[in-house]
C-alpha positions in Angstrom: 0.0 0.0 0.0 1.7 3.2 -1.4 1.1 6.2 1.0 0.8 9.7 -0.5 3.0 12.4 0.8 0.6 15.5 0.7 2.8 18.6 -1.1 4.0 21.3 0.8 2.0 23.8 1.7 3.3 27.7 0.5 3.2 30.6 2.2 1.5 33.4 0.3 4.1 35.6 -1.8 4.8 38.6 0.4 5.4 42.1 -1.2 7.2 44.0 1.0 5.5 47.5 1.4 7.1 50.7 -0.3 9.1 52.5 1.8 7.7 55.7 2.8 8.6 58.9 0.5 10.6 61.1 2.5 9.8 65.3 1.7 12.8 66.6 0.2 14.1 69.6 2.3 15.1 72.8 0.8 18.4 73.6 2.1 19.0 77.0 3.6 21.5 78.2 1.7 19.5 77.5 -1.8 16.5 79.6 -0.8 18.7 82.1 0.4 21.0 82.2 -3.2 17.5 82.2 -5.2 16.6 85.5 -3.2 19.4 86.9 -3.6 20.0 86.1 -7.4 16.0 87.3 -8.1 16.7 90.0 -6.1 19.8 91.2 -8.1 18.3 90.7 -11.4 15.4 92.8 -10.8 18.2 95.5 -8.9 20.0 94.9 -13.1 16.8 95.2 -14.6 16.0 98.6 -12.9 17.2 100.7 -15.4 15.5 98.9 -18.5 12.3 99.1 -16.5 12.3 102.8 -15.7 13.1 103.2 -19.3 10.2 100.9 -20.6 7.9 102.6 -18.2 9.2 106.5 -19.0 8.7 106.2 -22.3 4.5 105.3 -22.1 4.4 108.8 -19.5 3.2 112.1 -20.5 5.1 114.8 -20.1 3.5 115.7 -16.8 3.5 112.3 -15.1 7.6 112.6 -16.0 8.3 116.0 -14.3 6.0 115.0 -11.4 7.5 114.9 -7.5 7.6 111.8 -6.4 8.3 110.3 -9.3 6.3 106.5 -9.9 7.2 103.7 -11.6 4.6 103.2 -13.7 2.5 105.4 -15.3 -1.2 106.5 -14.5 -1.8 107.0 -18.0 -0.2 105.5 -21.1 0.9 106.9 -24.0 2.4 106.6 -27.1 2.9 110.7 -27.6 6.8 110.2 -27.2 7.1 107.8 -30.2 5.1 109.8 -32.3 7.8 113.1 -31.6 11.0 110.9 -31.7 9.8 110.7 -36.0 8.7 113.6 -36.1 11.6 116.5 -34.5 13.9 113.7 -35.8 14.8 112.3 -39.4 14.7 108.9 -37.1 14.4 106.3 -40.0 17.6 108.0 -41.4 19.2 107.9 -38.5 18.2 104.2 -37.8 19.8 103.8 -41.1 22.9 105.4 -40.1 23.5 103.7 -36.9 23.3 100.1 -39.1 25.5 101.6 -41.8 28.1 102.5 -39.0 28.0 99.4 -37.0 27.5 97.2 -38.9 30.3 98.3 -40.9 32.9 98.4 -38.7 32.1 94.9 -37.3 32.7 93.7 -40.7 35.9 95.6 -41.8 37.0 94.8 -37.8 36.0 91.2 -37.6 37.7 90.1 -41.0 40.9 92.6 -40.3 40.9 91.0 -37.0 41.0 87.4 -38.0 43.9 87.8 -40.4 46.0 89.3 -37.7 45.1 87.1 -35.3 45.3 83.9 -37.5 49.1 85.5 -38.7 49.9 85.5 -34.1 48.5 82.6 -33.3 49.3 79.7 -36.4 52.2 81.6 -38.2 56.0 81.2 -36.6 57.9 84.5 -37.6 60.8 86.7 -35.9 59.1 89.3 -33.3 55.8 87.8 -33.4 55.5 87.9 -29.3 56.8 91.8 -29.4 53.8 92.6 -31.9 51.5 90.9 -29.7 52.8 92.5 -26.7 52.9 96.0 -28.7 49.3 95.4 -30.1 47.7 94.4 -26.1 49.8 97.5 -25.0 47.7 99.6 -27.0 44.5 99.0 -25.1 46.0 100.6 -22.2 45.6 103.8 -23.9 42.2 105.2 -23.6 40.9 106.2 -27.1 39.9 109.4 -26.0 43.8 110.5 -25.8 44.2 109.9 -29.9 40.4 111.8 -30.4 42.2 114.8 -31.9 44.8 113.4 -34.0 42.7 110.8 -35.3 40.2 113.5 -36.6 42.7 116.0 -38.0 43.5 112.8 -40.0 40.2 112.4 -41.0 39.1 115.7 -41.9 42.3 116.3 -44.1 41.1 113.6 -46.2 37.9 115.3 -46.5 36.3 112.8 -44.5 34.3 114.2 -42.3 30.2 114.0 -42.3 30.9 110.6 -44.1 30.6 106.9 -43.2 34.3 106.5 -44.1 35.4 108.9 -41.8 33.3 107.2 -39.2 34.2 103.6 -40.4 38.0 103.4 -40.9 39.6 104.5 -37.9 37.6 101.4 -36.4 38.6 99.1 -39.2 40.5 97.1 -36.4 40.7 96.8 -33.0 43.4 95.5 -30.4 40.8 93.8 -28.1 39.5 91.8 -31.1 42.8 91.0 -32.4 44.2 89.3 -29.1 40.6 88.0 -28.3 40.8 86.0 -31.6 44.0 85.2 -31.1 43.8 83.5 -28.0 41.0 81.2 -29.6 43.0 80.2 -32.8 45.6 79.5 -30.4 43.4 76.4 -28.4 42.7 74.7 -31.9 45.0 71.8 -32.8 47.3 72.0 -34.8 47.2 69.0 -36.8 44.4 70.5 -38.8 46.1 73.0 -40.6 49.5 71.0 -40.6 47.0 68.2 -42.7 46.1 71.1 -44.4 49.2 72.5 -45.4 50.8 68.2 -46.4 48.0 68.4 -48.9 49.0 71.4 -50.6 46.8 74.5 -49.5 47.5 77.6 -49.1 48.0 79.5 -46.1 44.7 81.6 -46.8 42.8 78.5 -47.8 43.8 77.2 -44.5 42.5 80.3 -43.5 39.5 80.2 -44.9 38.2 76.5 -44.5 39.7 75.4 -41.8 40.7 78.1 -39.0 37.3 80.4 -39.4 34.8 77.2 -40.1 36.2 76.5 -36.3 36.3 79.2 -34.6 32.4 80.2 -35.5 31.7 81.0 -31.8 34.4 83.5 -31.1 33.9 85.0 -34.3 30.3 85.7 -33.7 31.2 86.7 -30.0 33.1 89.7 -31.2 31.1 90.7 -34.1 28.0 91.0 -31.2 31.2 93.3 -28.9 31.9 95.4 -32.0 28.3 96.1 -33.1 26.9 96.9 -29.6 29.8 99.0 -29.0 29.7 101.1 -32.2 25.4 101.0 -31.7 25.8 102.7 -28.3 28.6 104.9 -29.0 27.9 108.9 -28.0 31.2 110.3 -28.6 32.5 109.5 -31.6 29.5 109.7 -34.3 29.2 113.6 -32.3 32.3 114.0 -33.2 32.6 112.8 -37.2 29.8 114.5 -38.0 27.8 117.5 -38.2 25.5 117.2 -40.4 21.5 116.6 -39.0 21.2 113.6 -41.9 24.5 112.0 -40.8 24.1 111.2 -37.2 23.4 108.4 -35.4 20.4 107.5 -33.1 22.4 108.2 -30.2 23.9 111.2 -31.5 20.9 112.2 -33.1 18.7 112.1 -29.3 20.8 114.9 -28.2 19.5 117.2 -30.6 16.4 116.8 -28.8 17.6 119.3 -25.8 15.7 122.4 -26.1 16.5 125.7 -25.0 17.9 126.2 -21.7 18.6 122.7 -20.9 15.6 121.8 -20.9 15.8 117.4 -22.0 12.0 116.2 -22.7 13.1 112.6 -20.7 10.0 111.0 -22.2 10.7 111.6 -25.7 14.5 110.7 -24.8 13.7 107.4 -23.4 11.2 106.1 -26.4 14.5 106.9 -28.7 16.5 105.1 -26.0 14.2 101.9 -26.3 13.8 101.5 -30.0 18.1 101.7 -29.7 17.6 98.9 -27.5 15.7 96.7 -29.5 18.2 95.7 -32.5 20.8 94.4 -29.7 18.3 92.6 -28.0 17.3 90.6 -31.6 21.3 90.5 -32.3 21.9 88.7 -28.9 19.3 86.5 -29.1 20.2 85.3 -32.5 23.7 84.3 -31.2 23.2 84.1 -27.7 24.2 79.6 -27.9 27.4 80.7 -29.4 28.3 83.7 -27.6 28.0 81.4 -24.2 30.2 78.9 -25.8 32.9 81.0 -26.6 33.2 82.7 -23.4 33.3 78.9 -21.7 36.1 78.0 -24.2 38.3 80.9 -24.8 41.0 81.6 -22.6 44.2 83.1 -22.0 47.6 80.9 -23.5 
């Protein structure tokens, strides 16, 4: 007689329960840097807001004690006035002309000088460099009157080439190129050069294609430079039709003194908004230069 062993009897499976979630705490020190960095943009962004603000103001809410931040009642009179005491559009026209001009005879002088520093081996090359970073110790103020005599013996002056080719290169841009050219390898040009290009070929289609980001970082330096600049457009030129926007919102002082600060500021923000489209175009590459480029 055979005799069955019954199976083993199993336990029910188990699932062990889920641990409880623990709350993630904040650290102190991260709410107090997220105060501090909100608090110090909005400190930054001060000046663009009392600018957006001022130029939607009358006349009356501007000249009123205490002044307020924003305006009781918005208008659009200050626009309106900036085209028509001004030749505006001309002037608009003017301050691309100018700009953009000198960032393209700076940028491509630039590059060839600094391409010659940094890939080409030839006696007195570090005294050049030297002599050409010495030069932006001297403030460009101290060679305003010789540079103009210069100028205006050519016949220059009240002319885009008299405001363009004294800034056909720059120091700053040279050395700032330079020092990027100088982190690329090598063995990209020396392949170059084995296969039989030229030294401007090498130039062209292998240094520049590479060095995109610090190109466009100092083509955004030059333009928003030359956009903003007071001095030298008052200057070069005398001529109503030939100034810039900058230049040209100073002819908006009246008798006595006397600056209409709404009318000022509506010129001031329509300045602003081609270097805020120019940034933000480029504003990938001009992050990525900065992080790359340094000092060899």
């Amino acid at each position: 007689m055979s005799v069955t062993t019954p199976a083993p009897v199993r336990a029910p499976a188990h699932t062990p329960a889920a641990p409880p979630r623990r709350r993630r705490r904040v650290r102190a020190s991260t709410v107090v840097m997220t105060v501090g960095v909100t608090v110090a943009t909005l400190v930054a962004l001060l000046p663009l807001f009392i600018v957006l603000f001022t130029a939607f103001k009358p006349t009356s809410e501007v000249n009123a004690f205490p002044p307020t931040l924003l305006p009781d009642a918005w208008t659009t009179a200050n626009f309106e006035r900036i085209f028509s005491d001004l030749p505006f559009t001309r002037l608009i026209g003017n301050s691309f002309v100018f700009a953009g001009g000198v960032t393209l005879f700076a940028v491509s002088f630039d590059a060839l000088a600094a391409y010659a520093l940094a890939r080409i081996d030839f006696r007195g090359r570090k005294l050049l460099l030297v002599a050409i970073v010495a030069t932006l110790m001297i403030p460009f103020q101290a060679t305003l009157v010789p540079v103009y005599q210069i100028v205006s013996d050519l016949g220059w002056v009240n002319s885009f080439a008299g405001l363009i080719a004294p800034r056909a290169a720059d120091a700053f841009g040279i050395f700032f190129l330079r020092q990027f050219f100088v982190a690329l390898p090598r063995d990209l040009d020396n392949a170059a050069r084995i296969d039989g290009a030229s030294e401007f070929r090498v130039f062209w289609q292998i240094i520049l294609p590479n060095a995109r980001p610090a190109v466009l970082t100092l083509a955004i330096f030059v333009f928003v430079n030359n956009w903003n600049d007071l001095l030298w457009p008052l200057v070069f030129t005398t001529d109503r039709e030939m100034g810039t926007i900058t230049s040209g919102l100073t002819q908006l002082t009246g008798p006595g003194g006397i600056v209409p600060y709404g009318v000022m500021m509506a010129g001031s923000l329509v300045a602003v908004v081609p270097l805020v489209f120019a940034f933000m175009l480029v504003q990938r590459k001009f992050i990525e230069s900065i992080a790359t480029t340094g000092l060899k």
